[in-house]
Backbone bond lengths (Angstrom), bond angles and torsions (degrees), N, CA, C in turn:
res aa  C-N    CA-C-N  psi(-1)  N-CA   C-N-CA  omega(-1)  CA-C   N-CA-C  phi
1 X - - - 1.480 - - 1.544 109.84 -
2 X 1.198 114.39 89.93 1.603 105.74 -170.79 1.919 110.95 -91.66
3 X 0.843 97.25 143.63 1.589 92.84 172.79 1.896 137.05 -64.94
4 X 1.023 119.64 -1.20 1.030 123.32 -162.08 1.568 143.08 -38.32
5 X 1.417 84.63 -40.09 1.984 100.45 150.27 1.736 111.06 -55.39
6 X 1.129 113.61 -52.41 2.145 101.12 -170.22 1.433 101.13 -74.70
7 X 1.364 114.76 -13.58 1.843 109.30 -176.81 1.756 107.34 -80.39
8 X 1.618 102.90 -26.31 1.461 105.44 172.11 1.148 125.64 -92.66
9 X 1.233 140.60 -36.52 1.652 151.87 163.30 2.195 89.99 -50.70
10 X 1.086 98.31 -63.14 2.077 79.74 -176.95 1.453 105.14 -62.95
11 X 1.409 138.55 -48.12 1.220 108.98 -171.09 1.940 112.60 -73.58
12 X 0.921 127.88 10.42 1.194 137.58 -165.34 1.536 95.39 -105.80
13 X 1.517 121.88 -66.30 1.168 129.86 172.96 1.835 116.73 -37.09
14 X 1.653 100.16 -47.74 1.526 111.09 -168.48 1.079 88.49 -58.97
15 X 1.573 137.82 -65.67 1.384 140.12 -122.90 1.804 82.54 -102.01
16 X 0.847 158.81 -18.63 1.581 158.95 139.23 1.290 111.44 -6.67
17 X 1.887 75.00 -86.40 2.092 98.02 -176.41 1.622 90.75 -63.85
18 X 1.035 149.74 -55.88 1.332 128.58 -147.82 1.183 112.66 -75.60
19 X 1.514 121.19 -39.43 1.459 134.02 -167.29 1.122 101.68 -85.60
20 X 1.419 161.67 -12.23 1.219 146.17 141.29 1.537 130.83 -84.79
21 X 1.351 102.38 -22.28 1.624 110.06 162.89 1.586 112.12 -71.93
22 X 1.604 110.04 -55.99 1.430 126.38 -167.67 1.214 99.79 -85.02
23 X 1.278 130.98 -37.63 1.582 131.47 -172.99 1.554 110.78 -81.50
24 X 0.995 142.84 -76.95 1.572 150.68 142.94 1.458 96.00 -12.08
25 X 1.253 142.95 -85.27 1.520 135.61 -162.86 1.480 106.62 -51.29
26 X 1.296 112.19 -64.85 1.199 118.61 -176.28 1.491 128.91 -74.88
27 X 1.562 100.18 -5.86 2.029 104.82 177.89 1.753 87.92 -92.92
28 X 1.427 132.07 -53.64 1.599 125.38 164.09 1.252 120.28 -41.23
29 X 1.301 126.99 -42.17 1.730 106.23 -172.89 1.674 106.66 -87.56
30 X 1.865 118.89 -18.22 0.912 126.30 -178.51 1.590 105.69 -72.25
31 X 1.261 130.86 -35.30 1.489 140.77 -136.88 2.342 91.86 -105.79
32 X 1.927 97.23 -34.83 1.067 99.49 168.84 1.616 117.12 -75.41
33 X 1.250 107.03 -34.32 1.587 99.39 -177.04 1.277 123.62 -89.05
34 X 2.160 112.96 -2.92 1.289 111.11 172.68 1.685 105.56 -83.40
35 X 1.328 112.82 -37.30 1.396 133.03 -170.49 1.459 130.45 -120.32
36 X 1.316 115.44 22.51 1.595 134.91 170.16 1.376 109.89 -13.55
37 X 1.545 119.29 113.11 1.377 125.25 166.98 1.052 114.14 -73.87
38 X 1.625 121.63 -38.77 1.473 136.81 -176.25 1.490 98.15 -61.09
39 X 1.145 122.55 -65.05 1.476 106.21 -171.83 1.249 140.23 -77.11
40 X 1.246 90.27 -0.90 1.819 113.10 172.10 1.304 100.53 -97.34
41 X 1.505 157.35 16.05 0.859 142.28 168.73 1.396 96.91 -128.13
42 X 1.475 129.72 -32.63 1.307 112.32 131.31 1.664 157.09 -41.56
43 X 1.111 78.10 -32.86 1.797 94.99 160.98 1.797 103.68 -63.43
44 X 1.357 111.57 -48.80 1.617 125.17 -146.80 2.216 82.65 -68.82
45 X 1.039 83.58 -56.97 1.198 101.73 -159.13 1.858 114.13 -40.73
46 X 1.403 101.06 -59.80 1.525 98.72 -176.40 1.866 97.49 -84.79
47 X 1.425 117.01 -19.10 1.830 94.54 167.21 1.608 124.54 -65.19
């Protein structure tokens, strides 16, 4: 009787909750601090 369905629903689940909490939070603050609109339009602004 092997398990293979509950080994896939948790890694599916993990990577879910993580990848849209951890992925989304962290690809936005990463994506803002590699490529900041704010400060490039700040930059634009007072040059």
């Amino acid at each position: 009787e092997a398990k293979p369905e509950p080994v896939a629903p948790p890694l599916d689940l993990s990577r879910l909750s993580l990848a849209p909490a951890g992925s989304d939070m962290g690809q936005a603050v990463q994506t803002v601090s590699k490529a900041p609109p704010d400060t490039s339009h700040l930059r634009v602004i007072p040059e």
